[in-house]
C-alpha positions as CSV (number, residue, x, y, z in Angstrom):
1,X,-27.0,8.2,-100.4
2,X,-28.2,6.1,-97.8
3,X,-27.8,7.0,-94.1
4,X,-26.8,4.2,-91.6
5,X,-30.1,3.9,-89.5
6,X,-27.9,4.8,-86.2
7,X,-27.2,8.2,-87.3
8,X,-30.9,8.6,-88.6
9,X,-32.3,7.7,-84.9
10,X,-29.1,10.4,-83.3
11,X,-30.0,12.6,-85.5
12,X,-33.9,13.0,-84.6
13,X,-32.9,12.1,-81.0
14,X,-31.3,15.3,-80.9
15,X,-33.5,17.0,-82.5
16,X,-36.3,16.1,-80.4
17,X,-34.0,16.8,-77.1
18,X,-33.3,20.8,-79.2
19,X,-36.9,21.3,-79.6
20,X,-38.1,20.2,-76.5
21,X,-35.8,22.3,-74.2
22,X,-36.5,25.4,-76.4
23,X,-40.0,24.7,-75.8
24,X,-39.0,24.6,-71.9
25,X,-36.4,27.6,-72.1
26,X,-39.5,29.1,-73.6
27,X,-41.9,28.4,-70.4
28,X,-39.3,29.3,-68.1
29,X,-38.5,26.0,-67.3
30,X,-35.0,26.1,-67.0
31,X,-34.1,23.4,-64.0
32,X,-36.4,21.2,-66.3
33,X,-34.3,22.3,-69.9
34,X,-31.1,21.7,-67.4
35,X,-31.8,18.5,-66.6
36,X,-32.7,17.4,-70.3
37,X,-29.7,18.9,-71.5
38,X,-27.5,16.8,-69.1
39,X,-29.1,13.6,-70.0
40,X,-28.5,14.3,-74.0
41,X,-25.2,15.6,-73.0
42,X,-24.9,11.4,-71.4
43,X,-25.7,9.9,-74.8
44,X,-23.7,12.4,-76.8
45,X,-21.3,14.6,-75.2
46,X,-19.6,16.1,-77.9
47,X,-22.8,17.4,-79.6
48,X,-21.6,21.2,-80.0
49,X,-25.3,21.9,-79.9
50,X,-26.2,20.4,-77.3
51,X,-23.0,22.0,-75.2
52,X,-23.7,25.6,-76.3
53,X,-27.7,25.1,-75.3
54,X,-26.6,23.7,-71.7
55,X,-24.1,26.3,-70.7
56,X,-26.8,29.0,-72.4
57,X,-29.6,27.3,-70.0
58,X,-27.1,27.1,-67.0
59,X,-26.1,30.8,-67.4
60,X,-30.0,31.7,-67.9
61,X,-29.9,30.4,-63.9
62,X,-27.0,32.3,-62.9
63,X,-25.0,29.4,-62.5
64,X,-21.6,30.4,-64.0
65,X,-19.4,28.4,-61.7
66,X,-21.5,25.1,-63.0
67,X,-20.7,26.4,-66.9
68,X,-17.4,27.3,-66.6
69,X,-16.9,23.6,-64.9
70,X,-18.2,22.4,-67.9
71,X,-16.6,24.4,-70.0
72,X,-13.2,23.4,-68.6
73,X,-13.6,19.4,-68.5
74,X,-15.6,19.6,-72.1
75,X,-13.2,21.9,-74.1
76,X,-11.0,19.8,-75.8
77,X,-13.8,17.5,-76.9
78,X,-15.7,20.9,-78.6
């Protein structure tokens, strides 16, 4: 089954955005893991990945009233 080369490069763009926040989340980088997050989160916003890891990293940072913002405006699309 062939893949259509658009989902190929989504699919190893996300997975490079996954691995490099862990790998930030990891260092303790979180503002840096935030901000990766929310650019991935620009090219594909209903990545249910990509929305658990960003309201993980924003809760890491004590930033509840930013996740439940998010949480709110992206739950329908989850």
């Amino acid at each position: 089954m062939l893949i259509p080369a658009r989902n190929y490069y989504r699919n190893i763009f996300l997975r490079s955005v996954l691995k490099s926040a862990a790998f930030l989340n990891y260092q303790k980088k979180y503002n840096e893991a935030e901000l990766l997050y929310e650019n991935a989160l620009k090219f594909d916003p209903f990545d249910e990945d990509l929305n658990y890891m960003y309201i993980n990293i924003l809760a890491k940072q004590k930033k509840q009233s930013q996740s439940i913002k998010h949480i709110m405006e992206n739950i329908g699309f989850i």
